[in-house]
C-alpha positions in Angstrom: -10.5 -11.0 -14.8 -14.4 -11.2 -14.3 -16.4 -14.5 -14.0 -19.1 -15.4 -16.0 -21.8 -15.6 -13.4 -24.6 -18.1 -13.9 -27.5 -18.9 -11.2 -28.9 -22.2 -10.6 -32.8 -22.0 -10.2 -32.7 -22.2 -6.5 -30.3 -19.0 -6.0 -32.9 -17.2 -8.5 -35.9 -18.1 -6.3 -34.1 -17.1 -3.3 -33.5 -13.5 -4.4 -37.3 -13.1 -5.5 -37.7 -13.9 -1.5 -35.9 -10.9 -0.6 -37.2 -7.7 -0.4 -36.3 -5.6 -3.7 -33.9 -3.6 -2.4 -32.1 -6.0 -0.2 -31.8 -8.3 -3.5 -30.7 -5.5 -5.6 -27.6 -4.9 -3.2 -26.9 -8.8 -3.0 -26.7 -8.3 -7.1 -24.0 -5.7 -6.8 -22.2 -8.1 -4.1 -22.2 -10.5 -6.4 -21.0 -8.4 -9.4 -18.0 -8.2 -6.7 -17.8 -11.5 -6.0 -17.4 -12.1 -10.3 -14.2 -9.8 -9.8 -12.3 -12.2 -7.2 -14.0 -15.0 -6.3 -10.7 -16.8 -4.8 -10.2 -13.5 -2.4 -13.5 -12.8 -1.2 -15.0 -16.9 -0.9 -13.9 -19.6 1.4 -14.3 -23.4 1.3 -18.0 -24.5 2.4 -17.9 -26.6 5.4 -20.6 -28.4 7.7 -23.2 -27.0 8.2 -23.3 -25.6 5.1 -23.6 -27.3 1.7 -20.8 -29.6 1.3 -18.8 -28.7 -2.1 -18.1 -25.4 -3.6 -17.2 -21.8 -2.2 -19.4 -19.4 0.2 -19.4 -15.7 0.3 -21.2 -14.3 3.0 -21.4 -10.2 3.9 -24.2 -8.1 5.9 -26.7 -6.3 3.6 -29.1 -3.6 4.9 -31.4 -1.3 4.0 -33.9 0.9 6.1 -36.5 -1.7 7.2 -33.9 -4.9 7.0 -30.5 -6.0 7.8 -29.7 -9.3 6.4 -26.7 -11.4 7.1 -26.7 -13.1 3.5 -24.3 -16.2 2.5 -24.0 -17.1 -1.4 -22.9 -20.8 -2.4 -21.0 -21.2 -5.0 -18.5 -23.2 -7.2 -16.3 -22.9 -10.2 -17.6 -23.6 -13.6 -15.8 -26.3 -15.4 -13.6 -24.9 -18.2 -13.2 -22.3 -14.7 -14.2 -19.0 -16.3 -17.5 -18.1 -14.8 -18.8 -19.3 -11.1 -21.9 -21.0 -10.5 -24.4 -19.6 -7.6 -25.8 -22.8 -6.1 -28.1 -21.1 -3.4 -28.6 -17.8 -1.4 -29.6 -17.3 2.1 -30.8 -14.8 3.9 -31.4 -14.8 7.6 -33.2 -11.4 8.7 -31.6 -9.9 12.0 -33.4 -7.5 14.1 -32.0 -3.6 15.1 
């Protein structure tokens, strides 16, 4: 079954942060993440945001490589997930 997937305002301004190419592939991660959100998402503990799920994966292109962590929770009638945030943190070669 795939989740409806809806972003909160602060997930969408963190993906025009990225470079294009970096945010397109954290788009296709999160078209994953719509397919099995239980399987690939954990509980968010300190010292990330307090309530929900994070999903965090490496995401690189030529230039980049970005270790990237998506916040998220369950929508209430639970048929779609919520992004909350996304972060990237750039990491040098």
């Amino acid at each position: 079954m795939n989740y409806n997937v809806a972003y909160e305002d602060d997930a969408s301004e963190a993906l025009l942060r990225l470079p294009p190419i970096i945010a397109s592939k954290v788009l296709d991660e999160i078209d994953k993440l719509a397919e099995d959100p239980a399987g690939l998402s954990r509980r968010a503990y300190f010292p990330y945001l307090p309530t929900g799920q994070i999903f965090q994966f490496w995401c690189e292109d030529a230039d980049h490589r970005f270790w990237i962590s998506v916040f998220l929770q369950y929508s209430v009638d639970e048929t779609g997930i919520i992004i909350l945030a996304i972060a990237g943190q750039d990491v040098p070669r």
